[in-house]
C-alpha positions in Angstrom: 0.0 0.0 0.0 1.2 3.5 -0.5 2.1 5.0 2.6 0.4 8.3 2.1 -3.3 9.3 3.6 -4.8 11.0 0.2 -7.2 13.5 0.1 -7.5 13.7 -3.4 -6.7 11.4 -6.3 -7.1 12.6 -9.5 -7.0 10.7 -13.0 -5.8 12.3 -16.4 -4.8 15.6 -15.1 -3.3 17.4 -18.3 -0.2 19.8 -17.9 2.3 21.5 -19.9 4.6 18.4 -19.3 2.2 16.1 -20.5 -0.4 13.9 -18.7 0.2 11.8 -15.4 -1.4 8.8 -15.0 -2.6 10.2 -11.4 -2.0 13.6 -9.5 -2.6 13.4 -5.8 -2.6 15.5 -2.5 -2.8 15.2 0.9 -4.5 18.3 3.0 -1.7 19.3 6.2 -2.3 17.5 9.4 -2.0 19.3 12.8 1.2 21.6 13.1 2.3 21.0 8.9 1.5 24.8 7.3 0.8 22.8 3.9 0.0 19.6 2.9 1.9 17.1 0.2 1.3 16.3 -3.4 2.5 14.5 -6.2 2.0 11.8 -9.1 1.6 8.1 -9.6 3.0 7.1 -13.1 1.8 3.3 -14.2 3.6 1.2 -16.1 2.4 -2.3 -17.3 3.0 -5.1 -15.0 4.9 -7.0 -18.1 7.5 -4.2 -18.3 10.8 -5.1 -16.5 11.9 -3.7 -13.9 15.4 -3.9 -13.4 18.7 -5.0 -15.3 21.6 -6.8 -14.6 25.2 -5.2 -15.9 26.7 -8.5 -14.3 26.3 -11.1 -11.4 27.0 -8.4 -8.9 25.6 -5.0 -10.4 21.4 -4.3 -11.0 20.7 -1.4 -13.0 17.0 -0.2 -13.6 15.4 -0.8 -16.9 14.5 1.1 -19.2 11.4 1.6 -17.9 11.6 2.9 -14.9 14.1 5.5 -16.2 11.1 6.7 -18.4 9.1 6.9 -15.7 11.2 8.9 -13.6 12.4 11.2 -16.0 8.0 12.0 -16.9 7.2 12.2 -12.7 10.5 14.8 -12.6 8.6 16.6 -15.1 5.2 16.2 -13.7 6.5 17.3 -10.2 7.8 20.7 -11.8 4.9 21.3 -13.8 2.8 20.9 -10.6 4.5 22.9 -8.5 4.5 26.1 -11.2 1.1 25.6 -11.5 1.6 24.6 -15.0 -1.9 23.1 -16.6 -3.4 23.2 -19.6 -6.9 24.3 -18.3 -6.8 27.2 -16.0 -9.5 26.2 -14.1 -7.8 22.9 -13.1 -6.6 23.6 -10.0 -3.5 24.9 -8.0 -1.5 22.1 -6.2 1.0 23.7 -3.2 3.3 21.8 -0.9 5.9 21.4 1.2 6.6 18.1 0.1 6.3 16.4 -3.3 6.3 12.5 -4.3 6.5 10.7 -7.2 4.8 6.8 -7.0 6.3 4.5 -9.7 4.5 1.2 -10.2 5.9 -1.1 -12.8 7.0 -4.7 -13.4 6.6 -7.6 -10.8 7.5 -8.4 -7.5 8.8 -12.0 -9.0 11.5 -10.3 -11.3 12.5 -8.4 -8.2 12.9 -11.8 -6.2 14.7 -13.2 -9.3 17.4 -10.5 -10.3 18.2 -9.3 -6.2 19.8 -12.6 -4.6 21.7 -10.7 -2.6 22.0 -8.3 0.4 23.9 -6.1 -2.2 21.6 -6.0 -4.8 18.6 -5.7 -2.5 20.6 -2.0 -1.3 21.1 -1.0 -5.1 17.7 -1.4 -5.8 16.4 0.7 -2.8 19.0 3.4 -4.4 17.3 2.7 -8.0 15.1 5.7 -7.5 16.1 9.5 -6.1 14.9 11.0 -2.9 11.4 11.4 -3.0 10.4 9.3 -5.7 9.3 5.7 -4.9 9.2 2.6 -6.9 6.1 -0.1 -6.2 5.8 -3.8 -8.0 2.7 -5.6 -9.1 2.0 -8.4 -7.0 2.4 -11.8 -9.0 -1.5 -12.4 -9.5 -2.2 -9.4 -11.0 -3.6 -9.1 -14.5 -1.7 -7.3 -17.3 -3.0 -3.9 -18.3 
């Protein structure tokens, strides 16, 4: 599960950057002077996740470096207020997140047989972004 209380989850949102498959936020809680916000990009559950340069090194696929490089967007177009229909509204927060979901949680058991590996692929992704698997029974989109 995503470990963010939502207030607001919103489908199709179209900015300057392009579209997100999700833009969310979070209202502040008690003593926060704004609340978070952010997007989820999908990718399909067939795409891989990760990559391996050798027995010892994982490197992310090319997928997820898509996907970060269009939630780096996102975020910035967001936070300028950047959308294609003025009357979409105004995001503002003090912190932002990006929610990656792609490939599936098998692969990740497959390619990280390791301690190593399993501390590479936490480092896959920059501060603030986070990267999510499917869970093996679930359908291709």
């Amino acid at each position: 599960s995503i470990p963010l209380n939502l207030t607001g989850l919103y489908s199709q949102v179209a900015l300057l950057s392009g579209v997100p498959d999700y833009v969310f936020y979070r209202h502040s809680q008690p003593g926060e002077p704004v609340g978070d916000f952010g997007v989820i990009e999908l990718k399909r559950p067939d795409h891989a996740l990760l990559g391996t340069y050798s027995l010892k090194i994982i490197v992310p696929s090319r997928s997820v470096r898509v996907a970060q490089q269009e939630v780096a967007r996102h975020l910035s177009a967001l936070k300028a207020g950047q959308f294609k229909n003025s009357s979409d509204f105004f995001a503002v927060g003090n912190r932002q997140h990006a929610i990656i979901i792609v490939g599936r949680t098998s692969e990740l058991v497959e390619k990280c047989k390791n301690e190593t590996q399993l501390m590479q692929f936490k480092e896959l992704v920059p501060q603030g972004m986070q990267l999510y698997t499917y869970c093996p029974g679930s359908a291709g989109m």
